[in-house]
DRENDO-1510 file (C-alpha; in Angstrom, 1 decimal, always signed):
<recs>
REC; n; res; u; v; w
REC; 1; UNK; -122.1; +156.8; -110.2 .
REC; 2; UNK; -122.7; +159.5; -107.7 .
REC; 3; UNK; -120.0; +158.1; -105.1 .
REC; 4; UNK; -117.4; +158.7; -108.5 .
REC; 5; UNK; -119.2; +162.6; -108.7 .
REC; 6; UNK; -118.4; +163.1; -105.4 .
REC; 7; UNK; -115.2; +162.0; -105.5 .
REC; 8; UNK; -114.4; +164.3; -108.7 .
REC; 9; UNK; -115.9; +167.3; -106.5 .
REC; 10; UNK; -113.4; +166.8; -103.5 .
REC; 11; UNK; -110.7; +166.4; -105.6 .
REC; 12; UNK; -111.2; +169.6; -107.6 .
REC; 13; UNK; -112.0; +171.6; -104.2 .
REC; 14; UNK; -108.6; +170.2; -102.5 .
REC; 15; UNK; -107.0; +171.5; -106.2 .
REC; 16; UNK; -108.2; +175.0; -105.4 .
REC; 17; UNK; -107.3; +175.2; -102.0 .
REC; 18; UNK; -103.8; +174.0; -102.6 .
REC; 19; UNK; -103.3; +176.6; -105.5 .
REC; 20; UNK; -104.3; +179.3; -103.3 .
REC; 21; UNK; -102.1; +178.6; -100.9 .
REC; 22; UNK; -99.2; +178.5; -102.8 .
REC; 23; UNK; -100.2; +181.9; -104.6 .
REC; 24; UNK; -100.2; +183.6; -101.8 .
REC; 25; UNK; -97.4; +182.5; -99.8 .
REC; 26; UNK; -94.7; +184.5; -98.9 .
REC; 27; UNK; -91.4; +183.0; -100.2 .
REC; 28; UNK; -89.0; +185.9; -98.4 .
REC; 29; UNK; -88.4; +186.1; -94.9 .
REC; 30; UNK; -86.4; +189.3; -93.5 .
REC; 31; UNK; -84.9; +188.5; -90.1 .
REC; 32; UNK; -83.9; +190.7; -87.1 .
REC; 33; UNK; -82.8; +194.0; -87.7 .
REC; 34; UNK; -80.7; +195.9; -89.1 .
REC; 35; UNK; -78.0; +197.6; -86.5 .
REC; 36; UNK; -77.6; +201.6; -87.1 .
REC; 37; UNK; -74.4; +201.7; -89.4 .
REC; 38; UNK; -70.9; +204.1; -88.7 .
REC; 39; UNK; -68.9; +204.9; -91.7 .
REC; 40; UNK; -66.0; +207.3; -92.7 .
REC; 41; UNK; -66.4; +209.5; -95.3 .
REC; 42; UNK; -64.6; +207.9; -98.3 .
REC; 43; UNK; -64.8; +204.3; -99.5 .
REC; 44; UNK; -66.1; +201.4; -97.0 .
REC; 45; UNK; -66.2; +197.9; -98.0 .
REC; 46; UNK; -68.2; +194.9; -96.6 .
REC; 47; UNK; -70.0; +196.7; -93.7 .
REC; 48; UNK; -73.1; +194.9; -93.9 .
REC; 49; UNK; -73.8; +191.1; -95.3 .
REC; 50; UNK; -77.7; +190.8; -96.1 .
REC; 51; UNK; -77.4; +187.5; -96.3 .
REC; 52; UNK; -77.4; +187.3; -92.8 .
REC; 53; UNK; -81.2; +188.8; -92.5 .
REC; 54; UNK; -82.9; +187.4; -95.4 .
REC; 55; UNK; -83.9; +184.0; -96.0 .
REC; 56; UNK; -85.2; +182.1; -99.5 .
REC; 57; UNK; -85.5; +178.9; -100.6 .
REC; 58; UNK; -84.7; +180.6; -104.0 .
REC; 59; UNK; -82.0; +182.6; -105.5 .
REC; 60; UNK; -82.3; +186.4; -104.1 .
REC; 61; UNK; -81.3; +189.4; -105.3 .
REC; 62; UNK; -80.6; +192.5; -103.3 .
REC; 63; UNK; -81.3; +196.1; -104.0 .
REC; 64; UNK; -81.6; +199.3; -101.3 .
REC; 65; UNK; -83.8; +202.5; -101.3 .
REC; 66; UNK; -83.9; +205.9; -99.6 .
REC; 67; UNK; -84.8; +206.1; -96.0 .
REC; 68; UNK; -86.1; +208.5; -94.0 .
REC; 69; UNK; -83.0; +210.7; -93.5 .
REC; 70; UNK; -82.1; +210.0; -97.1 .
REC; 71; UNK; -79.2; +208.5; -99.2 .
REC; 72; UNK; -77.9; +211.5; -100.4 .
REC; 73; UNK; -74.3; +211.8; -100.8 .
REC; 74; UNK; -74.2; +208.5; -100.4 .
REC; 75; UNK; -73.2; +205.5; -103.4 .
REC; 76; UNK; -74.1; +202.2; -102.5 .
REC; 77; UNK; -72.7; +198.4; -103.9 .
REC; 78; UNK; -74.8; +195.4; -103.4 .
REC; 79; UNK; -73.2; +192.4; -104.2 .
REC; 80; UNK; -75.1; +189.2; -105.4 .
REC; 81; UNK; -73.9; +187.3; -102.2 .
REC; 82; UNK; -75.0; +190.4; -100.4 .
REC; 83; UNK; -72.2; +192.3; -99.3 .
REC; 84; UNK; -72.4; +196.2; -99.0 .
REC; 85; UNK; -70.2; +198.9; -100.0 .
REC; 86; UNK; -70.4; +202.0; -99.1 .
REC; 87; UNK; -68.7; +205.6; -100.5 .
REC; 88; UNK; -70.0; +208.4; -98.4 .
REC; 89; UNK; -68.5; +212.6; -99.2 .
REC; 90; UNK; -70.1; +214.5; -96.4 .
REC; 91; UNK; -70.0; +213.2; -93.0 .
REC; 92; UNK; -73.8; +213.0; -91.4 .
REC; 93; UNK; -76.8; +211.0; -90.6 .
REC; 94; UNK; -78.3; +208.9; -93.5 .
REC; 95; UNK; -80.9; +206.0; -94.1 .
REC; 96; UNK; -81.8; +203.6; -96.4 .
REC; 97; UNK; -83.8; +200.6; -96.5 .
REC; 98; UNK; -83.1; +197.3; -98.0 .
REC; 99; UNK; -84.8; +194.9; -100.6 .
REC; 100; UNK; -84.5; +191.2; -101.1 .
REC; 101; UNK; -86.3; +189.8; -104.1 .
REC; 102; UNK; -86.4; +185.9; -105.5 .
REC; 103; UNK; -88.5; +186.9; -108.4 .
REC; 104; UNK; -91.8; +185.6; -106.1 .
REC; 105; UNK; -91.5; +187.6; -103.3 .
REC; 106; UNK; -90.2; +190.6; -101.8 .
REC; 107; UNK; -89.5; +191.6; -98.2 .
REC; 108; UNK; -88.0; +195.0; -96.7 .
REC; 109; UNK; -85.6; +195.3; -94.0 .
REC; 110; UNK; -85.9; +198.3; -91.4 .
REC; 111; UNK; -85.2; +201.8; -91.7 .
REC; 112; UNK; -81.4; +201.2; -91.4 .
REC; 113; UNK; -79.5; +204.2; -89.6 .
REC; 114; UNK; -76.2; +205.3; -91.7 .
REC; 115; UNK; -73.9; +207.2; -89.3 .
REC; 116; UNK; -70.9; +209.2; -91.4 .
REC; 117; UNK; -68.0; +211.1; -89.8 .
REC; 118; UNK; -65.0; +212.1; -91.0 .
REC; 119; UNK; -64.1; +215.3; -93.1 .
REC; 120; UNK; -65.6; +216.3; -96.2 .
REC; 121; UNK; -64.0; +215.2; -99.7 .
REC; 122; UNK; -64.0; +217.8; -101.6 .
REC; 123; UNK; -63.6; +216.9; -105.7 .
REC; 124; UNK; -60.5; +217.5; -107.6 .
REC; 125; UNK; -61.1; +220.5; -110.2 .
REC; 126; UNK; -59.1; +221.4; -113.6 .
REC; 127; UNK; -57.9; +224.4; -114.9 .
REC; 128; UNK; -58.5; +225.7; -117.5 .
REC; 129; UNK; -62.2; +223.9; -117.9 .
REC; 130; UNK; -62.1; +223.7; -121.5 .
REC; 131; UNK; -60.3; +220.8; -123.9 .
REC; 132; UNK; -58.9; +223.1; -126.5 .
REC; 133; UNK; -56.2; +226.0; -126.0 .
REC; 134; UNK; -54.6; +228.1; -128.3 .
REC; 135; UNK; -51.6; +230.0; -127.4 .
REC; 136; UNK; -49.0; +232.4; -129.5 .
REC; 137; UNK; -45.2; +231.0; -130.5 .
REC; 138; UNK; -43.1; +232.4; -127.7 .
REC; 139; UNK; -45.7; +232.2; -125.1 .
REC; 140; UNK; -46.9; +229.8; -121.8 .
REC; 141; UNK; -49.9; +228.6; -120.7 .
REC; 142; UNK; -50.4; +227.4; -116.9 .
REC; 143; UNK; -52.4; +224.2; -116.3 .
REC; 144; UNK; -53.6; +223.5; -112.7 .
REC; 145; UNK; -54.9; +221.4; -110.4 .
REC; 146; UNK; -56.6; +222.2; -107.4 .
REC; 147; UNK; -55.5; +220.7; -104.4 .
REC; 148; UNK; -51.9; +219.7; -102.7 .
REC; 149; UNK; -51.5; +216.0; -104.1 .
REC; 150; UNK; -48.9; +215.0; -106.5 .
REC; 151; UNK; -49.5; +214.8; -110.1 .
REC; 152; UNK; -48.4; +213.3; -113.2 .
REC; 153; UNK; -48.4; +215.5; -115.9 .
REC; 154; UNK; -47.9; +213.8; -119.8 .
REC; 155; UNK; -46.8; +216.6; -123.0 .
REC; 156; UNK; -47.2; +214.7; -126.1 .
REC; 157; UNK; -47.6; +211.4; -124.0 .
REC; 158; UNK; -44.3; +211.8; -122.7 .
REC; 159; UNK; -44.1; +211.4; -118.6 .
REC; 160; UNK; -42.5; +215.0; -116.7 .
REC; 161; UNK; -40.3; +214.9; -114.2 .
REC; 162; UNK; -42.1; +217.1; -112.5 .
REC; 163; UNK; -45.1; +216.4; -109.9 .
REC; 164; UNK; -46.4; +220.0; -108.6 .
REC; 165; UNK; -50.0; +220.6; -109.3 .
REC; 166; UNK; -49.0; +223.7; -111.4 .
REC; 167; UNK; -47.6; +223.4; -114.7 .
REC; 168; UNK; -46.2; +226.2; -117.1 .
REC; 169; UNK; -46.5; +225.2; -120.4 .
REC; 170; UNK; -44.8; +226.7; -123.9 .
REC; 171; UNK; -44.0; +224.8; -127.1 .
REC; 172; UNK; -42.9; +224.9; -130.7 .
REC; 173; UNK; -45.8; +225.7; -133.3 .
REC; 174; UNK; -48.4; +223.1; -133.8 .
REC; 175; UNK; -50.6; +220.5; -131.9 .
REC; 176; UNK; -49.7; +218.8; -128.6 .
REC; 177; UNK; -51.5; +217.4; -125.6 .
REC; 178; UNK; -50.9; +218.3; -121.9 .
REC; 179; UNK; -52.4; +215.8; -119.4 .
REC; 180; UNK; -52.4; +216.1; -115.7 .
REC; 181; UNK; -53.1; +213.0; -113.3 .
REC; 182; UNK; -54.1; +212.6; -109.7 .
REC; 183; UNK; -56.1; +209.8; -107.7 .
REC; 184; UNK; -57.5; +208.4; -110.6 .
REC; 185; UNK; -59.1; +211.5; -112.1 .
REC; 186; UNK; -57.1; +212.8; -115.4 .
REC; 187; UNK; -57.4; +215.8; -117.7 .
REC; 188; UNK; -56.2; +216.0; -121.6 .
REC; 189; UNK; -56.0; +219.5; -122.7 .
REC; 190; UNK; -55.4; +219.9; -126.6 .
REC; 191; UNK; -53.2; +223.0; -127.5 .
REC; 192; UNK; -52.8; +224.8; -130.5 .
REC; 193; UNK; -49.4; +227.0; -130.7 .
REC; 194; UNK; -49.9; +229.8; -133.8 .
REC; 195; UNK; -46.9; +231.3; -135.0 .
REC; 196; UNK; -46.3; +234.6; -134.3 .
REC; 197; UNK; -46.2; +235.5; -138.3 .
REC; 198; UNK; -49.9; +235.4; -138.2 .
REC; 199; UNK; -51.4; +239.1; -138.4 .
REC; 200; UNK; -55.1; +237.9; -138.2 .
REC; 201; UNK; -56.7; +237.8; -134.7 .
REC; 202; UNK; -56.8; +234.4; -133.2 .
REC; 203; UNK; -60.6; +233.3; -133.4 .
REC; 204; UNK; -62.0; +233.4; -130.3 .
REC; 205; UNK; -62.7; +230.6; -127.8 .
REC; 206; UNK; -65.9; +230.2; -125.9 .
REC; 207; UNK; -65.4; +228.6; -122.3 .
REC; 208; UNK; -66.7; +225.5; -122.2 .
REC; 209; UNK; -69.3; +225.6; -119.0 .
REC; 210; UNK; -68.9; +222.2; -117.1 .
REC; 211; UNK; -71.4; +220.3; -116.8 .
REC; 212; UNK; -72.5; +220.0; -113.0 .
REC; 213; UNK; -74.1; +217.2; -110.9 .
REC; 214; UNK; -74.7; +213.6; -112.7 .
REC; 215; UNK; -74.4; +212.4; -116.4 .
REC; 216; UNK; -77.6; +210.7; -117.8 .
REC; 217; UNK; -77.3; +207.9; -120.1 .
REC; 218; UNK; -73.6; +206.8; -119.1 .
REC; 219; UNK; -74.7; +203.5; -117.8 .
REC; 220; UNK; -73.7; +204.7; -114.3 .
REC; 221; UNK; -75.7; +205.4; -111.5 .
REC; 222; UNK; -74.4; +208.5; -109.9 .
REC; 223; UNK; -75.6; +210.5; -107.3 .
REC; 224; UNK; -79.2; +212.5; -107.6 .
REC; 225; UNK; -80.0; +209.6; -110.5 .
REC; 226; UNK; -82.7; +207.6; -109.9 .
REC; 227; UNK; -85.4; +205.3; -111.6 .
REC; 228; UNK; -87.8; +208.7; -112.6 .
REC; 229; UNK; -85.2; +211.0; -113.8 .
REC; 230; UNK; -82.5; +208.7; -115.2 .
REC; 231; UNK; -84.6; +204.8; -116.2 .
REC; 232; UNK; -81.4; +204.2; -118.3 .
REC; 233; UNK; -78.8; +204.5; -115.6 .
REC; 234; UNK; -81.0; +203.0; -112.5 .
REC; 235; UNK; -83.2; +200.1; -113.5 .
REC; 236; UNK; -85.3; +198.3; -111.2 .
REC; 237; UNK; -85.2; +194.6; -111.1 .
REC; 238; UNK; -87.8; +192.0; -111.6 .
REC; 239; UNK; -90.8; +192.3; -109.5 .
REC; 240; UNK; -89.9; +195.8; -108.5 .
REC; 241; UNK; -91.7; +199.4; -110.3 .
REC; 242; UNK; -90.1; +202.6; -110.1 .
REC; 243; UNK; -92.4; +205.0; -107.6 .
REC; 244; UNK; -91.5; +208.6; -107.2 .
REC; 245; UNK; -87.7; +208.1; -108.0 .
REC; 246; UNK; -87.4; +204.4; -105.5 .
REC; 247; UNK; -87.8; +200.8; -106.7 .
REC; 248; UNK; -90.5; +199.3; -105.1 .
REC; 249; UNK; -91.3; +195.6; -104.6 .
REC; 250; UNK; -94.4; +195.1; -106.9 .
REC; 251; UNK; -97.4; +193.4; -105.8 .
REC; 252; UNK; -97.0; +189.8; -106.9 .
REC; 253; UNK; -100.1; +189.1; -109.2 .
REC; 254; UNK; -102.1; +185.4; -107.8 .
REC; 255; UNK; -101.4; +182.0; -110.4 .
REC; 256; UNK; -104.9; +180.8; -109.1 .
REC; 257; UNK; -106.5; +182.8; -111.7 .
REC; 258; UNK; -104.2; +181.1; -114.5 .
REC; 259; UNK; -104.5; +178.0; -113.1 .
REC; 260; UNK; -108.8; +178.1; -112.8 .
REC; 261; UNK; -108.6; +178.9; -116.3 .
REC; 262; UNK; -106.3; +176.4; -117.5 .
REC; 263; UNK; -108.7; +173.9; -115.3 .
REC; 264; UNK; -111.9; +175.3; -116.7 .
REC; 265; UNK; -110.6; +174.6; -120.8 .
REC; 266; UNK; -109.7; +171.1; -119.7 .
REC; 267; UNK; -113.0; +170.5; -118.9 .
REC; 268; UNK; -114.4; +171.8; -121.5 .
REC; 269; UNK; -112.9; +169.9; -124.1 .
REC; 270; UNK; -113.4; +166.4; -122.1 .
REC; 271; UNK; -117.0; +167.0; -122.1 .
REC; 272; UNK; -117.1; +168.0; -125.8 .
REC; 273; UNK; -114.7; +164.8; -126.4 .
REC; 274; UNK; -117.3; +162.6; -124.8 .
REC; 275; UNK; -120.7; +164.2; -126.2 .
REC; 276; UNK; -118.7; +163.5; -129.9 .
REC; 277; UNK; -117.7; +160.2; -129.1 .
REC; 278; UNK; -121.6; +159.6; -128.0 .
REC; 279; UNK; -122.6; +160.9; -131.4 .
REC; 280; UNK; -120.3; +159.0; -133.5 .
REC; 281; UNK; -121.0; +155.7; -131.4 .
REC; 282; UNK; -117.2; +155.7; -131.1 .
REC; 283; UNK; -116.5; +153.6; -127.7 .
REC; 284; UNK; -120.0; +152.1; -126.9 .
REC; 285; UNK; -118.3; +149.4; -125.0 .
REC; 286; UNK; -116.6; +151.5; -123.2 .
REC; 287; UNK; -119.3; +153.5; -121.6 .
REC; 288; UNK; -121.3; +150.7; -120.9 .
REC; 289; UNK; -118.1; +149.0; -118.9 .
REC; 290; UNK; -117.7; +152.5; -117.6 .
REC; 291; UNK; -121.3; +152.0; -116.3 .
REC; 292; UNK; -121.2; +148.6; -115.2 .
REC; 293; UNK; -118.4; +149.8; -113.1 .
REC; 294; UNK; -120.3; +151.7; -111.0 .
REC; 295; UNK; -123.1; +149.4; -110.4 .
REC; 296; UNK; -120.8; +146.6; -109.5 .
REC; 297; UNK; -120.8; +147.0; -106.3 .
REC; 298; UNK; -124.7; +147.4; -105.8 .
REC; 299; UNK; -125.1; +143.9; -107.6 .
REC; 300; UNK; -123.1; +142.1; -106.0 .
REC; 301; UNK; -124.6; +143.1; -102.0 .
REC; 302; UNK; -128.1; +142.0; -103.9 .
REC; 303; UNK; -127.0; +138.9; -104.5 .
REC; 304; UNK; -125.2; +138.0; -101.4 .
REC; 305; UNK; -128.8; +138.7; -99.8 .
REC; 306; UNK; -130.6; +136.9; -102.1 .
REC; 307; UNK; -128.4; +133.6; -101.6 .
REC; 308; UNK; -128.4; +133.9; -97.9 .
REC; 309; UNK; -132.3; +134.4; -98.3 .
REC; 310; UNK; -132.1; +131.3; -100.5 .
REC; 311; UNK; -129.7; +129.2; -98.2 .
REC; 312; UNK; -132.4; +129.8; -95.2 .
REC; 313; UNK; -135.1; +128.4; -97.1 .
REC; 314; UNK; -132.9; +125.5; -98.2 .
REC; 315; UNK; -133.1; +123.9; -94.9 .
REC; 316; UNK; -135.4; +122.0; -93.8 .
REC; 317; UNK; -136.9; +123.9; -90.6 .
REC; 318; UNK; -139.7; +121.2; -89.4 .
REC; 319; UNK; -137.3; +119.4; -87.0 .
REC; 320; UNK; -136.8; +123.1; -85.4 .
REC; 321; UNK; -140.8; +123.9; -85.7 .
REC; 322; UNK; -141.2; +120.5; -84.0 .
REC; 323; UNK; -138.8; +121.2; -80.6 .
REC; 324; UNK; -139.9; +124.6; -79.6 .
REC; 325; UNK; -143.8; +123.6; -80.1 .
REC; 326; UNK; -143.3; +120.4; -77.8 .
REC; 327; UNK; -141.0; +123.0; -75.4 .
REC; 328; UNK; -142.6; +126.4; -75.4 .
REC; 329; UNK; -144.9; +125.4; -72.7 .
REC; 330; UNK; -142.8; +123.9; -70.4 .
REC; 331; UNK; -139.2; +125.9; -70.6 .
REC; 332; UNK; -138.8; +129.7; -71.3 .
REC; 333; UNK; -138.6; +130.7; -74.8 .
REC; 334; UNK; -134.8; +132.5; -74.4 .
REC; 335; UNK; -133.4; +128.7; -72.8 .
REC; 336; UNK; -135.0; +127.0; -75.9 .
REC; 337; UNK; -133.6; +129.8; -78.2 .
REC; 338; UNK; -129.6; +129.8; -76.7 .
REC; 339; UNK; -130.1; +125.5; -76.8 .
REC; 340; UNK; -130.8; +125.9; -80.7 .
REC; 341; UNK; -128.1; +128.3; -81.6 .
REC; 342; UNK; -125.4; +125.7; -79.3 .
REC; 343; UNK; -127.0; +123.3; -81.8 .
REC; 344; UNK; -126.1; +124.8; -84.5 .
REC; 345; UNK; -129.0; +126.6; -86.2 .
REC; 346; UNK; -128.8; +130.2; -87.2 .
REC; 347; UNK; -130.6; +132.9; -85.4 .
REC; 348; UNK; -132.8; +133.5; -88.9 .
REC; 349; UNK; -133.5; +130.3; -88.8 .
REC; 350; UNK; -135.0; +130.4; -85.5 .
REC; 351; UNK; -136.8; +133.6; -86.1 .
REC; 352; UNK; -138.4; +131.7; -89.2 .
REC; 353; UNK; -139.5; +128.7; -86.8 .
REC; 354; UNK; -140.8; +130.7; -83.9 .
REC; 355; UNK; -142.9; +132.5; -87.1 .
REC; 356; UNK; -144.0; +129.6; -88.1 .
REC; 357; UNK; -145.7; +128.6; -85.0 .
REC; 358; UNK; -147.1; +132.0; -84.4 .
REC; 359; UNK; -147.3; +131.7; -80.7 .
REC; 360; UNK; -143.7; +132.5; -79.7 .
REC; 361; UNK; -144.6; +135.2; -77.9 .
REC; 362; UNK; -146.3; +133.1; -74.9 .
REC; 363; UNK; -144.6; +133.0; -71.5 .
REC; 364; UNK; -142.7; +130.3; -71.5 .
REC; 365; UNK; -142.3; +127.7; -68.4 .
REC; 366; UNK; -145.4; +128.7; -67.2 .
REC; 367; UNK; -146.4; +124.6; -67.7 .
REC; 368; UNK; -143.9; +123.4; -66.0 .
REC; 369; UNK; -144.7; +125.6; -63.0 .
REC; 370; UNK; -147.8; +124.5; -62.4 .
REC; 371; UNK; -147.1; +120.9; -62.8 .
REC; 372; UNK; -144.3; +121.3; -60.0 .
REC; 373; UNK; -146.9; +123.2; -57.7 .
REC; 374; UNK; -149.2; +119.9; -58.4 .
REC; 375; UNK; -146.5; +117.5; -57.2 .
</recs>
């Protein structure tokens, strides 16, 4: 019964070392470091794989934070194989650290050096900065757009012939729509042409002040958003908390707790299942061959020791008794003794018959001795 206790002990001890070890190991492994990068301003594509300097055994997912020169300026594409792309407006020095997180574990790279030259990019501007115009019969109204590049311009969804980034507009009297196009970036004005008949003063238009710098809530994260002023926009991943505007790897709570506890109610209801079966005398049998088990062992080594006891006493010693009491005084004891065991008896045996006699402990040969020195 107490070898099975122990047993139960070591096994339960080996269960909590193992779960500790697994809670707290490390399942992320960031390796070498990250080279100081050189961009142009613009858009760069695939200048960094972070494959390359993370490892998991599990599925990881990449994200980046600000450095110690900062990420401003600076909008920056992960993909889930780990590719980076980077779009850069100001040339300049810039850092930013990376993150790669398998929903166990997260490790950081180094502060990774972001080297920009290349001219500025300025932004392409509209004018005028408002959607609606209103203009008298007879009379223009110049659209622009700032810059040198070609662009499209659309009246009434009808394509211009005519590409200059100035455009002098005049129409007949009603609604239409003047839209100007460059690198991607499109304006729709909507203009209202009065007719000249109408004496009443043209209500007056307030300027529409553009918004500056990023839009919250658009679902895209622009520059100067981050996880404290924008949540909606930048959302940190699994594992990660948002701290002071950066998404940082959050400290993995330990399983060991769960796992002790899920332990300790197992326990608990074994021991109340027994202590009812006891009660209701449901199983006697069992215990008792639960019991019997256990002192199995013990039984049998008392029985093998009472049939070897039995075996010695079985045979009949007096032949034995008789040879080393005719003997003892004329060879040495240890002669007599080897001659027996050749013989066949066992060494209880002979312990039994030298008891028997009670004077085994004489010098042996010392006869013989003296009956040679008489010759």
């Amino acid at each position: 019964m107490k070898r099975g206790f122990w047993n139960l002990v070591f096994l339960l001890l080996l269960f909590f070392a193992s779960a500790s070890v697994y809670a707290q190991e490390n399942t992320v492994t960031f390796n070498g470091t990250i080279p100081e990068l050189t961009i142009k301003t613009g858009f760069n594509r695939n200048i960094l794989n972070l494959s390359e300097y993370f490892s998991s055994n599990n599925t990881l997912t990449y994200k980046y934070k600000s450095g110690s020169d900062g990420i401003e300026g600076l909008v920056i594409e992960i993909s889930s194989e780990g590719r980076v792309n980077i779009e850069a407006n100001d040339p300049g020095s810039r850092s930013a650290i990376f993150v790669a997180d398998d929903d166990i574990t997260a490790a950081e790279s180094n502060d990774a050096k972001i080297k920009i030259t290349g001219e500025a990019i300025a932004k392409t501007s509209f004018s005028p900065n408002t959607d609606s115009v209103q203009i008298e019969e007879n009379k223009s109204q110049v659209f622009a757009v700032s810059g040198n590049k070609s662009v499209e311009w659309h009246v009434d969804n009808v394509k211009l012939n005519h590409t200059a980034n100035v455009y002098d507009f005049s129409g007949e009297v009603g609604l239409h729509t003047v839209k100007a196009a460059v690198d991607g970036e499109e304006k729709t004005w909507n203009v209202s042409v009065l007719s000249s008949a109408v004496t009443s003063p043209p209500p007056v238009v307030l300027e529409e002040v553009e918004q500056q710098g990023p839009v919250c809530g658009n679902n895209v994260r622009e520059t100067g958003e981050n996880c404290s002023n924008c949540a909606s926009d930048v959302k940190c991943s699994t594992n990660t908390k948002c701290l002071n505007g950066i998404c940082v790897p959050a400290k993995q709570k330990s399983k060991l707790i769960l796992w002790l506890g899920v332990l300790a109610v197992s326990i608990v209801f074994i021991v109340m299942g027994i202590i009812l079966l006891k009660k209701k005398n449901i199983g006697a049998g069992a215990f008792d061959k639960i019991k019997s088990f256990f002192k199995k062992e013990k039984i049998e080594e008392i029985k093998i020791e009472e049939e070897r006891a039995e075996k010695i006493e079985e045979v009949d010693l007096n032949p034995l008794v008789v040879y080393f009491k005719n003997n003892l005084g004329r060879y040495k004891k240890e002669d007599l003794v080897k001659q027996a065991l050749q013989q066949g008896w066992t060494q209880e045996q002979v312990d039994n018959a030298l008891g028997k006699i009670g004077d085994g402990d004489d010098n042996p040969g010392d006869d013989q001795e003296v009956a040679e020195g008489k010759q």
